[in-house]
C-alpha positions in Angstrom: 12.1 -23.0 262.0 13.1 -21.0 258.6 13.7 -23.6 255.9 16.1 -22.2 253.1 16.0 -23.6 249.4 20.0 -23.8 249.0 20.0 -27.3 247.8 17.0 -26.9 245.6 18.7 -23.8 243.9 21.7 -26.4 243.2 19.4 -28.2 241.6 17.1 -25.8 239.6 16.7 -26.8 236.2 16.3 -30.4 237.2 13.9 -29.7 240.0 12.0 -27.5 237.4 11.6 -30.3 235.2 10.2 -32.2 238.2 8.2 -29.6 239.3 6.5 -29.7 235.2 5.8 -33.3 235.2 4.1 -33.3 238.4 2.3 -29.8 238.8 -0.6 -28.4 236.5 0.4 -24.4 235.4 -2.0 -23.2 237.5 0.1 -24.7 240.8 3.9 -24.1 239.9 5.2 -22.9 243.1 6.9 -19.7 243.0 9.3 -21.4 245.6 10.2 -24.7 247.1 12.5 -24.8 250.5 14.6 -27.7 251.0 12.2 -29.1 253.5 9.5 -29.6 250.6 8.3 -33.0 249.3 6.2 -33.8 246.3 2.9 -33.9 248.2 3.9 -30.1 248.8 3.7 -29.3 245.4 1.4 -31.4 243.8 -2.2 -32.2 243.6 -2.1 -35.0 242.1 -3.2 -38.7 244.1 0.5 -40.7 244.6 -0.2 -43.0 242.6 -0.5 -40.2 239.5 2.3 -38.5 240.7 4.5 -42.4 240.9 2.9 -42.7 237.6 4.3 -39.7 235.9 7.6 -39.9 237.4 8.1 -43.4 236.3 7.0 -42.9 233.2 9.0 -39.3 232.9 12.5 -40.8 234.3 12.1 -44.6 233.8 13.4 -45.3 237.5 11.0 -47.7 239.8 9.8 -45.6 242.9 7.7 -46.5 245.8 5.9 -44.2 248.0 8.7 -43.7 250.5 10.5 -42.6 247.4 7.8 -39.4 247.3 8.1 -38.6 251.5 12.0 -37.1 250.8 12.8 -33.6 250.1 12.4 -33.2 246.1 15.9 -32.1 245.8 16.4 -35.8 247.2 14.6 -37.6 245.1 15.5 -35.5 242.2 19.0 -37.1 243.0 17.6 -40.2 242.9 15.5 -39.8 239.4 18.3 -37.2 237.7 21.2 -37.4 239.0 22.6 -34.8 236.3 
């Protein structure tokens, strides 16, 4: 099954913000389909990555928060 990105592209400067909080430079993805989640993109442990998203957006998360699609829970965090 071919996942597109259409919803993350709707979302791009938002989801690159994201994508700076929890990646290193090293591991920016050069893309991210709709169907990714956080654990896709980041080597961090969850609890870094619930860390720096709290801190970064000041919204309470859990880790079901971190199983949706980013461009989900960048709706969630940003809702721009």
């Amino acid at each position: 099954m071919l996942v597109g990105d259409k919803e993350v592209r709707a979302r791009a400067p938002r989801v690159d913000r994201l994508l700076r909080i929890v990646c290193s430079e090293e591991e920016l993805p050069y893309f991210v389909s709709d169907a990714a989640t956080v654990y896709d993109v980041s080597s961090l442990l969850e609890r870094e990555i619930l860390a720096k998203l709290v801190g970064a957006y000041g919204t309470p998360l859990d880790p079901t928060d971190l199983r949706q699609p980013i461009w989900k829970l960048i709706d969630r965090l940003d809702p721009g």
